[in-house]
C-alpha positions in Angstrom: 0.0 0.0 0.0 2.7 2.5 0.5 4.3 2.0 -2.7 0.8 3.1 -4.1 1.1 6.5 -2.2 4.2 7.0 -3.1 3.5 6.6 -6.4 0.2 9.1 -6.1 2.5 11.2 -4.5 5.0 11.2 -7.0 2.4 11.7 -9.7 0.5 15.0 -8.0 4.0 16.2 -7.6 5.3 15.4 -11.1 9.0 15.9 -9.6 9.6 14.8 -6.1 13.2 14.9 -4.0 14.2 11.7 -2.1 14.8 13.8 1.0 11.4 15.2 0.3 10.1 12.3 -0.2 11.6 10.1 3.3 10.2 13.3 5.4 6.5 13.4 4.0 6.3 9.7 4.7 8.4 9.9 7.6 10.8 6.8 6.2 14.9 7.1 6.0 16.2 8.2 2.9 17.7 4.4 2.3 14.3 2.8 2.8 12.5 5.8 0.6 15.2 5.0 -2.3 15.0 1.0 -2.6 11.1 1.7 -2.0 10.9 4.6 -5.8 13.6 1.9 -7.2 10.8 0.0 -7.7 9.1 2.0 -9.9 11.6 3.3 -11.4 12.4 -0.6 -12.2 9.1 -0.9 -14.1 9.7 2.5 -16.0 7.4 4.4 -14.4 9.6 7.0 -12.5 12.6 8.1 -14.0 15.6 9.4 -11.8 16.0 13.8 -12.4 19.8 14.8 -11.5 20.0 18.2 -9.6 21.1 19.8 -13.6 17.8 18.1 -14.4 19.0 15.6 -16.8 16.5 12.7 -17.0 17.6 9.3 -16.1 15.8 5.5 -15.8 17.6 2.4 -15.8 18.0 -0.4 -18.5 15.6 -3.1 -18.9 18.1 -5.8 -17.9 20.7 -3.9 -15.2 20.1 -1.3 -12.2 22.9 0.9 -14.2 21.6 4.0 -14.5 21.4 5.4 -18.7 21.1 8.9 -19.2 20.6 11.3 -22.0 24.7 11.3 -22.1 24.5 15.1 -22.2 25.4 15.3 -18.3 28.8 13.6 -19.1 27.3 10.0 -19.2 26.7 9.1 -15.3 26.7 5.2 -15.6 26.4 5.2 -11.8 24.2 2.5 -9.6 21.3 4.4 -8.3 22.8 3.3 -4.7 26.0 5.5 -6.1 24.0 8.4 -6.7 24.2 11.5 -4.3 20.9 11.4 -2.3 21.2 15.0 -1.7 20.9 15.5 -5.2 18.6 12.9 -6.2 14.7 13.7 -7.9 12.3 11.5 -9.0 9.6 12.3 -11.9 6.7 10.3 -12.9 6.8 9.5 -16.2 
């Protein structure tokens, strides 16, 4: 069920921070993250560095595969600076 209000939450909000995010629903940051991964997994949520490139991961790895215009950051999302990590529903 919480994965469904995240998700409504994420859609209302069209781009949502993961801090933002783990203090609405009162969750660590870690927990938040693995908890979006999921959607992000079925391409529903794509990961929005803080320079607002779009990013969502391959079909068949967690690497993350981005527009290539913010240098290419083939990072793990569990790499990624949380501080500067944004979510948008897709």
């Amino acid at each position: 069920m919480l994965l469904l209000q995240i998700k409504d939450y994420i859609e209302a909000n069209h781009e949502v921070s993961l801090s933002h995010l783990a203090k609405h629903f009162n969750i660590p940051v870690s927990a938040m993250q693995d908890m979006v991964y999921q959607w992000v997994k079925k391409g529903k949520v794509a990961i929005v560095q803080k320079n607002k490139e779009t990013c969502s991961t391959t079909e068949k790895s967690s690497q993350v595969a981005c527009s290539g215009q913010c240098g290419g950051c083939a990072q793990t999302i569990k790499e990624t600076n949380l501080s500067e990590v944004w979510y948008q529903w897709l």
